[in-house]
N, C-alpha and C positions, 0 to 999 in steps of 0.2 A: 510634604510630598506634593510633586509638583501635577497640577488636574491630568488623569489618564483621561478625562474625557479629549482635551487637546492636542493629545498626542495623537489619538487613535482618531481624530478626525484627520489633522495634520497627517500624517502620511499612510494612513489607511490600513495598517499593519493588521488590523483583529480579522479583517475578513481572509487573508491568507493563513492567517494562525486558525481561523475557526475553519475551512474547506478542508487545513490539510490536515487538523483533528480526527477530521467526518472519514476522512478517507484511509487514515491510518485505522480506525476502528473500525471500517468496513473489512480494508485488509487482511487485518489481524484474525476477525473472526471468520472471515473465509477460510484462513491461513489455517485457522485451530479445525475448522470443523473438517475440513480436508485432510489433515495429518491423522483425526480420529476417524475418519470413514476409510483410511489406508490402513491404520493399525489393526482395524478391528477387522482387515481383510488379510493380514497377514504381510503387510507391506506388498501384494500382487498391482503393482504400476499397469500390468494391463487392461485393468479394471478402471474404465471412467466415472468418476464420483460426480458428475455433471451439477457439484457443487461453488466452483470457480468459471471462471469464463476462458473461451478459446485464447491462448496464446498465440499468434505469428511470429515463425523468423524475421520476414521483410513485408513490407506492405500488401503483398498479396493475398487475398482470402482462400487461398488453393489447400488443399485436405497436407498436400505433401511439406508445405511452410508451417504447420501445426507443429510447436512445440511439446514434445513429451509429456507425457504423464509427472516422470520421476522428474524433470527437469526441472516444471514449472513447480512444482510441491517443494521441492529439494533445495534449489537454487533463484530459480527467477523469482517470486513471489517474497521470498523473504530480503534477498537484494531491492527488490520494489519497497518493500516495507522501511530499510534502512534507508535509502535513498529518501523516501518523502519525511523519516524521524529527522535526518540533517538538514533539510528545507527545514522542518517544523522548528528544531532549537535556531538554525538561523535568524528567522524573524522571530522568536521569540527575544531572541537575543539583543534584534535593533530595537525592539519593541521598547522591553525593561532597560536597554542601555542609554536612552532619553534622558 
């Protein structure tokens, strides 16, 4: 097996695989503890669980570009989640394909 130490100096792959690690598991358990603090209210979306962070439609910090309750729980957070998993096997994949 040819030295991983080489590789991963050579094109720097560990540190994008180790950031987007950190941030899938942050995700993730925002993700869980947010679906549990929804369940256990009954699925009520009008109820902020002020356990994930604000959401924006467009770059502006305006109350009325604030993303949903149900939106960001439902949809966006878990699309976020998929999105950095295919980053993650990407460079896993240049990594181990050396």
């Amino acid at each position: 097996m040819a030295s991983l130490e080489n590789h991963l100096d050579t094109y720097g792959a560990i540190t994008p695989i180790a950031v987007l690690s950190l941030a899938i598991i942050f995700l993730v358990t925002t993700e869980v503890k947010e679906l549990i603090f929804y369940k256990k209210n009954k699925w009520d979306f009008e109820l902020d669980s002020k356990i994930g962070s604000k959401m924006y439609k467009r770059e502006s910090a305006e109350e009325e570009d604030i993303i949903p309750n149900r939106s960001r729980v439902l949809y966006t957070m878990p699309l976020l989640i998929l999105l950095f998993l295919m980053l993650l096997i990407a460079f896993a994949a240049i990594l181990f394909s050396q």
